[in-house]
C-alpha positions in Angstrom: -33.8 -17.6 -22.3 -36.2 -20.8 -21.8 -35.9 -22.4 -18.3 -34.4 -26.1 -19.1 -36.1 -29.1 -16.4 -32.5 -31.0 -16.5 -31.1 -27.6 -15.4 -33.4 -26.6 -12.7 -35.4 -28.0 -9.6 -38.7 -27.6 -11.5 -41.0 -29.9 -13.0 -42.3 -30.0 -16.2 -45.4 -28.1 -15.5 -43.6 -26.0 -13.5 -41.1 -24.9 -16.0 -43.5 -24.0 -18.9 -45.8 -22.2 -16.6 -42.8 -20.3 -15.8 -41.0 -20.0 -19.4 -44.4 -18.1 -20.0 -44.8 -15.8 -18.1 -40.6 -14.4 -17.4 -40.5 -13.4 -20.9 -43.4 -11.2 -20.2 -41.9 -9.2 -17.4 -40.7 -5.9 -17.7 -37.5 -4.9 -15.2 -39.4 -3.5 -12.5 -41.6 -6.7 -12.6 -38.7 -8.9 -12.6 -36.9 -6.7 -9.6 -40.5 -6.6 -7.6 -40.2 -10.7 -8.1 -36.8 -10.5 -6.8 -37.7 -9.3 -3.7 -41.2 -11.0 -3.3 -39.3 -14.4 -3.5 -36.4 -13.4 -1.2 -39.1 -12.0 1.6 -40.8 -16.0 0.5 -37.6 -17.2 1.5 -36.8 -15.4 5.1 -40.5 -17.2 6.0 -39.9 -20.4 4.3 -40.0 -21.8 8.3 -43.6 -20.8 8.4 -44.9 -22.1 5.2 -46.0 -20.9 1.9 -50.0 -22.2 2.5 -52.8 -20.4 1.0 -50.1 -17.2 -0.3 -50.9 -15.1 -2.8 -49.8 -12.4 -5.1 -52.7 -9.4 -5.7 -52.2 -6.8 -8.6 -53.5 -4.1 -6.4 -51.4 -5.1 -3.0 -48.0 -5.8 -2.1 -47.2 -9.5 -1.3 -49.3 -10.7 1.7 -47.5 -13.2 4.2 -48.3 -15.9 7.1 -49.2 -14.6 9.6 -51.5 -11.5 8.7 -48.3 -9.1 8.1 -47.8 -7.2 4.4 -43.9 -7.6 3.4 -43.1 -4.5 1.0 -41.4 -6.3 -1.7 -37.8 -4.9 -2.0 -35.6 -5.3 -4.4 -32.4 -7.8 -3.7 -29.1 -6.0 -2.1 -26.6 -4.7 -4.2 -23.9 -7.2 -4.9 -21.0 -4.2 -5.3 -18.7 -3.2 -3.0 -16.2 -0.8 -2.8 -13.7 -1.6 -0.3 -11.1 1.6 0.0 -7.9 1.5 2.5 -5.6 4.1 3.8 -2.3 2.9 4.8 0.9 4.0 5.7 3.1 0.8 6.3 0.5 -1.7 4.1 -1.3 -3.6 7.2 -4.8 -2.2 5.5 -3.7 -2.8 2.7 -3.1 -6.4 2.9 -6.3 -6.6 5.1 -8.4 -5.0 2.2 -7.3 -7.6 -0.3 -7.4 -10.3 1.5 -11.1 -9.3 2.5 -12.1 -8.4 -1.3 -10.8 -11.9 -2.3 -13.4 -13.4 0.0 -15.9 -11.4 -1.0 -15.2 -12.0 -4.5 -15.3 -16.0 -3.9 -19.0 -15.5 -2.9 -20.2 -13.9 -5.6 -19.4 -10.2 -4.8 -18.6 -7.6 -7.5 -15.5 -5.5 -5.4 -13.8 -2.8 -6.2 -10.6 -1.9 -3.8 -8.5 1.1 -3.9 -6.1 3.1 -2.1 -8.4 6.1 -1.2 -6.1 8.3 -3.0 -6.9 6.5 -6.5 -10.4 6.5 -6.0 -12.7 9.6 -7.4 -14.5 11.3 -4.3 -17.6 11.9 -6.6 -18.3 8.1 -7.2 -19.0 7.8 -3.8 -22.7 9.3 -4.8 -22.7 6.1 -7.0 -21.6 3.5 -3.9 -24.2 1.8 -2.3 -21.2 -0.9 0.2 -18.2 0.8 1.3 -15.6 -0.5 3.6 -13.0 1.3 4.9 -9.9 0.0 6.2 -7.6 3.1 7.6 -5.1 3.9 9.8 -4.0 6.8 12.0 -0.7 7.7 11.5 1.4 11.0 13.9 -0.8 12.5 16.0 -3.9 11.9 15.1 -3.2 12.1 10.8 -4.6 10.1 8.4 -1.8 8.3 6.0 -0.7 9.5 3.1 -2.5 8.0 1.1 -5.9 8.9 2.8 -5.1 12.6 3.4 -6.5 13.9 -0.2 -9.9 12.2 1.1 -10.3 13.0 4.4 -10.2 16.5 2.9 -13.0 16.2 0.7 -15.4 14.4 2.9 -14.9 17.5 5.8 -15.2 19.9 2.6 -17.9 21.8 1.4 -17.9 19.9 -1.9 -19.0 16.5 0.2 -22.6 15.4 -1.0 -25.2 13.7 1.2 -25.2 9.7 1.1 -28.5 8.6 1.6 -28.2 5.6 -0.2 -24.5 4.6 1.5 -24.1 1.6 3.4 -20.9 1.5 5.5 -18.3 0.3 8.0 -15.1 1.5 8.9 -11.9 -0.6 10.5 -9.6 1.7 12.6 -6.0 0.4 12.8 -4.1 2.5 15.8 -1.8 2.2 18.9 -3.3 3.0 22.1 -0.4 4.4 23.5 -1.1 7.5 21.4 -3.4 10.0 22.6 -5.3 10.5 19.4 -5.8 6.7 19.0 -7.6 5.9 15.9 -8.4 8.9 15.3 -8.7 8.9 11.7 -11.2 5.6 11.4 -13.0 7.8 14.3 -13.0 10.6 11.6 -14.5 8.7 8.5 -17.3 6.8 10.8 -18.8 10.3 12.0 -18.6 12.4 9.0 -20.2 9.9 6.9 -23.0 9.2 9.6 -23.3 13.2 9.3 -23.5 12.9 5.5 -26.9 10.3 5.8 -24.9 7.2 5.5 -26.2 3.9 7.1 -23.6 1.7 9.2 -23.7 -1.7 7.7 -21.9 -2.6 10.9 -20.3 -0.5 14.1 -16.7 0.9 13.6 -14.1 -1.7 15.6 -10.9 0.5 16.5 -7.5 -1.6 16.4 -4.3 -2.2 19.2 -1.3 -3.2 17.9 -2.2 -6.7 18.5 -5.3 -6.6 15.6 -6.1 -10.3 14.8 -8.9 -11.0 17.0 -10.9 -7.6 16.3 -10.1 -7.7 12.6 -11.4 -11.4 12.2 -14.9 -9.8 14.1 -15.5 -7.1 12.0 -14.7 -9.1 8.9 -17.7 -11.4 10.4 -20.0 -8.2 11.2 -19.6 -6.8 7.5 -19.6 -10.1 6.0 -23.1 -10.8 7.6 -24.6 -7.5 7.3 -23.7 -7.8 3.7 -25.2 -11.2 2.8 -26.2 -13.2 5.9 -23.7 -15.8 5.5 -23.9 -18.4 8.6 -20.4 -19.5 7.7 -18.8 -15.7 8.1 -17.0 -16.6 11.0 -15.3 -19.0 8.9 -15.0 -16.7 6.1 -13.4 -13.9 8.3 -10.8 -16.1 10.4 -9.8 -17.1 6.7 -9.5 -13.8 5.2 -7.4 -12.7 8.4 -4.8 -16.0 7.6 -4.7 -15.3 4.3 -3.7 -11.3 4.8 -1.0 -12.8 7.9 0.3 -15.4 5.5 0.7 -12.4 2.9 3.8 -11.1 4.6 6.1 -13.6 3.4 4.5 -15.5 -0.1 6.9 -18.5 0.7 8.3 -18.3 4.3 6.3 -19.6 6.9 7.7 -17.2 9.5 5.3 -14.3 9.8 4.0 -11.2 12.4 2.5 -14.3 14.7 5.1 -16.5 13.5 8.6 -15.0 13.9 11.8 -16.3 12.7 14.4 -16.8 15.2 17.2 -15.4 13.4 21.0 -15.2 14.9 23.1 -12.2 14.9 25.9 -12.1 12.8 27.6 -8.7 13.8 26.4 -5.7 16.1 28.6 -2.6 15.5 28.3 1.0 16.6 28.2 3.3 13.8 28.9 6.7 15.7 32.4 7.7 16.7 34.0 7.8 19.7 32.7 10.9 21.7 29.8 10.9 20.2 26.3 11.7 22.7 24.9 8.8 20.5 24.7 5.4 19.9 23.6 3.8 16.4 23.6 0.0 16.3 24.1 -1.8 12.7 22.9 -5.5 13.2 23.6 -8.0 10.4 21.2 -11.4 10.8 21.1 -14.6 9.2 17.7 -15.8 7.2 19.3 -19.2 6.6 16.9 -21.8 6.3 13.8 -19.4 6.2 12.9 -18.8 3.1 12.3 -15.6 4.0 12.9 -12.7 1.6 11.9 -9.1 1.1 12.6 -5.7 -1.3 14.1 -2.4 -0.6 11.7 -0.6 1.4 10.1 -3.0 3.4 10.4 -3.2 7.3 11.8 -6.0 9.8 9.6 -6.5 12.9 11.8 -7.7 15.6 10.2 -8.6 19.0 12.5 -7.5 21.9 12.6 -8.2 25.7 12.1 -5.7 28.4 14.9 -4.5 30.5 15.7 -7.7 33.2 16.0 -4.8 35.9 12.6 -3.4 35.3 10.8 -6.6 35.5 12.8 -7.4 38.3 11.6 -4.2 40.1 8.3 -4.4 39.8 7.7 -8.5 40.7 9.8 -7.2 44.2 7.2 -4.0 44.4 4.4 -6.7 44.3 6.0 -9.1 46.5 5.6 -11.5 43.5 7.5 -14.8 43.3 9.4 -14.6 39.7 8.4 -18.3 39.0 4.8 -18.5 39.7 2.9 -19.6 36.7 0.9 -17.0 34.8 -0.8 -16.8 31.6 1.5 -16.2 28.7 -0.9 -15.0 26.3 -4.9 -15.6 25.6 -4.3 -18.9 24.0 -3.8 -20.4 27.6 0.0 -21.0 27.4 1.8 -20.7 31.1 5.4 -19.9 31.8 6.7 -18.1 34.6 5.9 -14.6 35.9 9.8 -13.9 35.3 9.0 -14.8 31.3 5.9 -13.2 30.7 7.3 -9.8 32.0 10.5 -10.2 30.0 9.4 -11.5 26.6 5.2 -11.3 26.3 4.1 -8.1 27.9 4.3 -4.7 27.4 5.3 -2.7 30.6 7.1 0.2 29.3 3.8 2.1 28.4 0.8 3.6 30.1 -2.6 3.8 28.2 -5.5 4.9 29.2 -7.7 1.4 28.6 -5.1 -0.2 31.4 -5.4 2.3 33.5 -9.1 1.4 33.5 -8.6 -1.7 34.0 -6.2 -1.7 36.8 -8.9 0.7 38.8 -10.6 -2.5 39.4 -7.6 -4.2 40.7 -7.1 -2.0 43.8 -9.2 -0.5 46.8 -8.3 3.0 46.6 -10.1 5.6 44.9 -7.2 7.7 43.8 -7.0 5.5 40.5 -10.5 6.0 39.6 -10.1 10.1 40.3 -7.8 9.9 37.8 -9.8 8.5 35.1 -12.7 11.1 35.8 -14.1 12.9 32.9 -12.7 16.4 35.1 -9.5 15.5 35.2 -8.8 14.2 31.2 -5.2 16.6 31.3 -4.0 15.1 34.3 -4.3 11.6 33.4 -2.5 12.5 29.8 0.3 14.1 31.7 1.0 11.2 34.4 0.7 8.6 31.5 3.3 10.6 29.8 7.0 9.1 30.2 5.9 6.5 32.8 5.6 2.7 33.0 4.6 -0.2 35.1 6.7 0.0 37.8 5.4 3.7 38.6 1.6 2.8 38.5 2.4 0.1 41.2 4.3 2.6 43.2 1.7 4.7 42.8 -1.6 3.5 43.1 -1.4 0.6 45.1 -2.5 -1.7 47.3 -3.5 -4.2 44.6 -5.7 -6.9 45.5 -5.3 -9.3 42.7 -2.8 -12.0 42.1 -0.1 -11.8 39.7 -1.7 -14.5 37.3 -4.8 -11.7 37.0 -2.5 -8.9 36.9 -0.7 -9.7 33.9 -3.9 -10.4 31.8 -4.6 -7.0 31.8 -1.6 -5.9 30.2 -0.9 -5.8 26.0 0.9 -8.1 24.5 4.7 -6.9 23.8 4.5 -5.3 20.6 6.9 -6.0 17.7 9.0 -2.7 16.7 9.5 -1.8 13.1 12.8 -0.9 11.6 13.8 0.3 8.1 15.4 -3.0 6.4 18.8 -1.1 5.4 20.1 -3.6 3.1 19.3 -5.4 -0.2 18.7 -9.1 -0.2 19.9 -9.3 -3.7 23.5 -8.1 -2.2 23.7 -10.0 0.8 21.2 -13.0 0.0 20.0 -14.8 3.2 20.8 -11.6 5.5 18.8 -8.7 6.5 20.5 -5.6 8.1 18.7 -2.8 10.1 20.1 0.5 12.1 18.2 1.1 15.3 19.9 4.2 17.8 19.4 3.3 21.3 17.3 5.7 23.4 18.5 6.3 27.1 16.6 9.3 29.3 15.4 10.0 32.4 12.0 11.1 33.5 10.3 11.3 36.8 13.2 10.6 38.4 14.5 7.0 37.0 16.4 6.5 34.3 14.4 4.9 31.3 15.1 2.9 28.2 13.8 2.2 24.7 13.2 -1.5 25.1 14.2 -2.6 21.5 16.7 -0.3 21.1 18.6 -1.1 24.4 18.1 -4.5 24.1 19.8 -4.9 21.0 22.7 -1.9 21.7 23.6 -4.0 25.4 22.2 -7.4 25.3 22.4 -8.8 21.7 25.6 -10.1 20.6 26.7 -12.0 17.6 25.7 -15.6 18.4 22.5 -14.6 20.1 18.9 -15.0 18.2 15.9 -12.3 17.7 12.8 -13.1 16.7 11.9 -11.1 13.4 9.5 -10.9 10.6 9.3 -9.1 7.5 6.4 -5.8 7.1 6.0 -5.5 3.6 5.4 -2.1 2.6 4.1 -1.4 -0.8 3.7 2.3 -0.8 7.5 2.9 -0.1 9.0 1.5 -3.1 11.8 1.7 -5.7 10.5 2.3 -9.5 10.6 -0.3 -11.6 12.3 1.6 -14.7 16.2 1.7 -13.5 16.7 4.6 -15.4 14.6 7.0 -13.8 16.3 9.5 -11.6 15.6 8.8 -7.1 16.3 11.6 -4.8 16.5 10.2 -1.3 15.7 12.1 1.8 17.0 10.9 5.0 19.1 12.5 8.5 19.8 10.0 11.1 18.7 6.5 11.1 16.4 7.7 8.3 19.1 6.9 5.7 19.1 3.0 6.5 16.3 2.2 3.3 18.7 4.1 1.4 21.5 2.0 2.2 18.6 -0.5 0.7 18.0 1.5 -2.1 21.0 1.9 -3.7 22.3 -1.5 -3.1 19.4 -2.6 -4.9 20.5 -0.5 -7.9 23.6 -1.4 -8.3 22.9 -5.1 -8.5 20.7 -3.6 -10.9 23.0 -1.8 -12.9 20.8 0.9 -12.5 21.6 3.7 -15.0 19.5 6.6 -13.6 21.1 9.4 -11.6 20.7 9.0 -7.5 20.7 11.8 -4.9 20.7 11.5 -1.3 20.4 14.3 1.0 21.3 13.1 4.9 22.0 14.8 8.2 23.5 14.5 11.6 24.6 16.2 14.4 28.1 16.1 14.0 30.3 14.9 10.9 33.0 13.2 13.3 31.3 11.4 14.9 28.1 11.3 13.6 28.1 10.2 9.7 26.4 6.6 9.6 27.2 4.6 6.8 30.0 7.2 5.7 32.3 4.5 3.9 29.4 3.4 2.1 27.9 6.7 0.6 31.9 7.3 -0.8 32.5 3.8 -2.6 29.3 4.5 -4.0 29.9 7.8 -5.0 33.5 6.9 -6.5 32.0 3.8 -7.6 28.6 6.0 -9.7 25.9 4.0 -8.0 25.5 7.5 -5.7 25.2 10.8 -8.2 25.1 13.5 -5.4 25.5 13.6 -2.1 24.2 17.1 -0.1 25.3 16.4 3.8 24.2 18.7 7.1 25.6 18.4 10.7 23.5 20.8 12.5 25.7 21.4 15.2 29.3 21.6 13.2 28.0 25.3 12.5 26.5 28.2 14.6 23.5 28.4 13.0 21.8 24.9 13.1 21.6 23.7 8.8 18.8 20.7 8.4 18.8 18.7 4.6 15.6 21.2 4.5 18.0 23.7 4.2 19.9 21.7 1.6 17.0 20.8 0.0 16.7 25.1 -0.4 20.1 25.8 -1.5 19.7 23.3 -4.6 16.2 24.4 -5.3 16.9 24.7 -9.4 18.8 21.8 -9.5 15.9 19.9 -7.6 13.1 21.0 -9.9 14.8 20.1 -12.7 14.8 16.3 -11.6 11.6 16.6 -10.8 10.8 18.2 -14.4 12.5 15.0 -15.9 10.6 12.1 -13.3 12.6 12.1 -10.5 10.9 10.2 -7.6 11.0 11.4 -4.1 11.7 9.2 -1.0 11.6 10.7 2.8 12.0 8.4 5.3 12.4 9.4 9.4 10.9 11.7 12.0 7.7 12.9 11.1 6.7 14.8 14.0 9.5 17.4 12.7 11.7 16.2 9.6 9.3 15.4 7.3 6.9 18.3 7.7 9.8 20.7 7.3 11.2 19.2 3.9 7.2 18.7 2.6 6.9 22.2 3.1 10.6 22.6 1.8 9.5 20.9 -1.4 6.5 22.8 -1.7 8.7 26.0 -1.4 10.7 24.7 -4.7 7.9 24.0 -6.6 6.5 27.1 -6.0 9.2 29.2 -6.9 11.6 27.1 -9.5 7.8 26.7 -11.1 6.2 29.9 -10.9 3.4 28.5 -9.2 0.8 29.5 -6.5 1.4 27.7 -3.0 -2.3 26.0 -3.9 -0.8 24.9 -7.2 2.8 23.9 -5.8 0.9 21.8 -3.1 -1.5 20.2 -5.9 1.8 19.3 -7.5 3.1 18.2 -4.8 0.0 15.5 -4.2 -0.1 14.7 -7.7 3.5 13.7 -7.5 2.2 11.5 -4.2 -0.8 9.8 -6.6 1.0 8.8 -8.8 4.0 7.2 -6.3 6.5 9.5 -7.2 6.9 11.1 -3.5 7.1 8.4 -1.1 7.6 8.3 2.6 8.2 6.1 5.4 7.9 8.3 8.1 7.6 7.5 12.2 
């Protein structure tokens, strides 16, 4: 290829000397080259005066110091994500687009679609993950988590790094998994391209920094603080393609109806909320999530300004963008005082004299500070740690903001366009001697009523989706609020005229009292959109009979859907629930196949790569 002067900032000599001698140059001459004239470039300040090039030496610079010509960084990166509910998802695209835009080869991948072996091949690899249970990694990053703490894991010299950890601090095992990938892969010889930045709930502003960090350790860019607050947007404004109501942006949406599902006598209470997306713009598919920010029980706040001796209408910081409002507002709506967490705890130590908080907090006495976390709130570390010697407008900036909770979206928007519907059962207890409250749940079971507005937003979740052939068969797995997608689901299909066969397996306590969404499951069974319904009410019988058991009893019948495509969906607890019907499954697959438990589990993930057993568990 000859060097053209209208093309280039050469002059004419300059260009022919050159169009003489590239064509001469073998690779390793061109690469040496490479990385002579980028070591030329990181001295250009100095000058380029009196430097030379020697056959026998490597490139001498200003200055009396010998630069070891190397060649240019790789321009690939591999950019995997594990995520359960699609925030690293989104982050990971949104970050490979921007990548891409300046001049990056990227390659992005669930970690369960990407070949373990290759990563002897990678020399850039960002991972997005995050923890999901107690300490687990998503579904979709279980099958590599495994092989990197295997035997089979190879040594990664030549592997470049960085890991983003997306968690929840009020969990003990707090990004646990992002913890997990940074030190195994520092133990397998890899280099950090950057440190590993570990996620709250409230992820923006340490998302947007370690987008900067990789971004600059990758090419130096002086702009990547730009690049990164963009790449952050453009994952936020992914939420909703053509709304502009998103996660930082809620829609104010008014309640149309507020019922209670469970029957009178019941020890429960399920909520069904209908709200309007008039005006919005806003819409959403079977199986994602609403986000709906609550408010925090008015007695609680009230309790603890009167335990600080507070006035309710002083004027504190509403959030780190400088807003004010009154104490009495930013304890109801803005932050979260329901939860203890170890990183306030650390922080309050500074805000009193006595030493009690700071015992606490010792390395000796880890156990005791994870069981006086457990089951309190605000009001008891006031009570029980005081005096406090700081004001409330420096008290409250060391609380969280109020998270957003996430809800199963229990309705299709195709049926009931310009709505959304969700099921949320309110949580009442009583711990350390006062009686508590969920704070979305409660809020919405006694202080919501049609007529009144929440501010929601819609989670897109892409790994807990319907197929898009209508005519493959969906067995549905959900006891308690865990059937609301379903409700979703099969909605969906019968707009669709969906001709494939549906079963849903639900349970509940008692069938009285207890059967949510009862009228609907028998239209749609008399009307075909439902196939099969298996029911259990573990405590209509003396023995205790969860859908695991169900799942058992139809074990032939089960297998065979699964022999002709069937996907799997499980959606609720996943402490409990879904490990027993995982294993349940397994325990079909093994025996209705004739297969080894290894070989029923490998079946088992195989059905999970390629998205035919799907959950949405919490």
């Amino acid at each position: 290829m000859q060097l053209q002067v209208m093309n280039s900032p050469f002059n004419e000599n300059q260009a022919e000397l050159l169009n003489q001698l590239l064509p001469t140059l073998s690779h390793s001459q061109q690469v040496w080259l490479s990385g002579y004239l980028s070591a030329l470039s990181m001295q250009g300040s100095q000058g380029t005066s009196g430097l030379a090039v020697s056959a026998a030496a490597p490139a001498a610079v200003p200055g009396g110091a010998v630069a070891a010509a190397q060649p240019p960084a790789s321009r690939e990166v591999t950019v995997l994500f594990g995520s359960q509910t699609g925030n690293c998802q989104r982050l990971a695209v949104s970050l490979s687009r921007k990548l891409e835009e300046q001049g990056f080869k990227v390659t992005v991948s669930a970690m369960n679609s990407f070949k373990p072996n290759g990563l002897k091949k990678t020399e850039n690899l960002l991972l997005l993950v995050s923890t999901h249970g107690e300490g687990e990694p998503p579904d979709n990053a279980r099958a590599f988590h495994e092989f990197l703490y295997s035997k089979r894991a190879p040594q990664l010299p030549d592997l470049r790094f960085s890991v983003l950890a997306l968690g929840d601090t009020s969990y003990e095992f707090f990004c646990q998994t992002g913890k997990d990938f940074d030190q195994k892969l520092e133990e397998l010889g890899a280099q950090r391209l950057s440190p590993r930045v570990d996620c709250d709930l409230d992820y923006d502003e340490p998302v947007a920094e370690w987008f900067e960090q990789v971004i600059s350790a990758l090419n130096g860019a002086q702009n990547a603080s730009g690049i990164a607050d963009a790449a952050v947007q453009a994952a936020e404004s992914a939420e909703s393609l053509e709304s502009e109501y998103s996660r930082n942006h809620p829609f104010h949406a008014e309640v149309l109806e507020n019922l209670n599902l469970n029957g009178r006598g019941s020890d429960r209470e399920t909520r069904h909320l209908e709200l309007s997306l008039a005006g919005s713009n806003i819409t959403f598919e079977p199986g994602d999530s609403l986000g709906v920010y609550p408010e925090n029980h008015p007695q609680l706040v009230d309790d603890i300004i009167a335990a600080m001796g507070w006035n309710a209408d002083e004027r504190v910081p509403l959030n780190k963008k400088g807003e004010e409002g009154t104490l009495q507002e930013a304890l109801l709506r803005h932050y979260e005082i329901t939860v203890l967490t170890k990183p306030l705890l650390e922080q309050a130590a500074g805000l009193t004299s006595t030493s009690a908080l700071k015992d606490l907090l010792a390395p000796e006495s880890q156990q005791e500070l994870k069981n006086y976390i457990q089951g309190r709130d605000l009001l008891d570390l006031i009570q029980d740690y005081g005096p406090w010697e700081a004001p409330a407008s420096r008290f409250v900036t060391i609380l969280r903001k109020l998270p957003a909770r996430l809800y199963s979206i229990a309705s299709s928007y195709n049926a009931n366009p310009d709505e959304v519907h969700f099921t949320v059962r309110a949580v009442r207890y009583e711990s350390h001697g006062r009686e508590r409250y969920g704070v979305c749940s409660v809020h919405c079971a006694e202080r919501v009523q049609p007529g009144a507005t929440l501010p929601v937003y819609i989670q897109n979740n892409p790994n807990f989706k319907l197929p898009a052939d209508t005519s493959v068969p969906v067995i549905m797995i959900g006891p308690g609020t865990g059937v609301a997608p379903f409700r979703s689901f099969l909605e969906e299909r019968e707009e669709q005229g969906a001709e494939g066969p549906t079963w849903l397996f639900y349970g509940d306590r008692h069938f009285v009292t207890d059967f949510l969404y009862q009228t609907d499951w028998q239209r749609m069974l008399k009307d075909g959109v439902l196939s099969r319904l298996d029911v259990a009410f573990s405590r209509d019988t003396e023995e205790k009979v969860y859908v695991q058991h169900r799942i058992l009893e139809q074990s032939k019948e089960l297998y065979r859907w699964l022999q002709e495509g069937a996907h799997v969906y499980v959606c609720g607890d996943e402490k409990h629930m879904a490990h027993d019907v995982h294993s349940a499954l397994i325990t079909v697959i093994q025996e209705e196949g004739g297969l080894s438990p290894e070989a029923a589990a490998a079946y088992l993930e195989t059905l999970q790569q390629e998205q035919r057993y799907q959950r949405d568990v919490y």
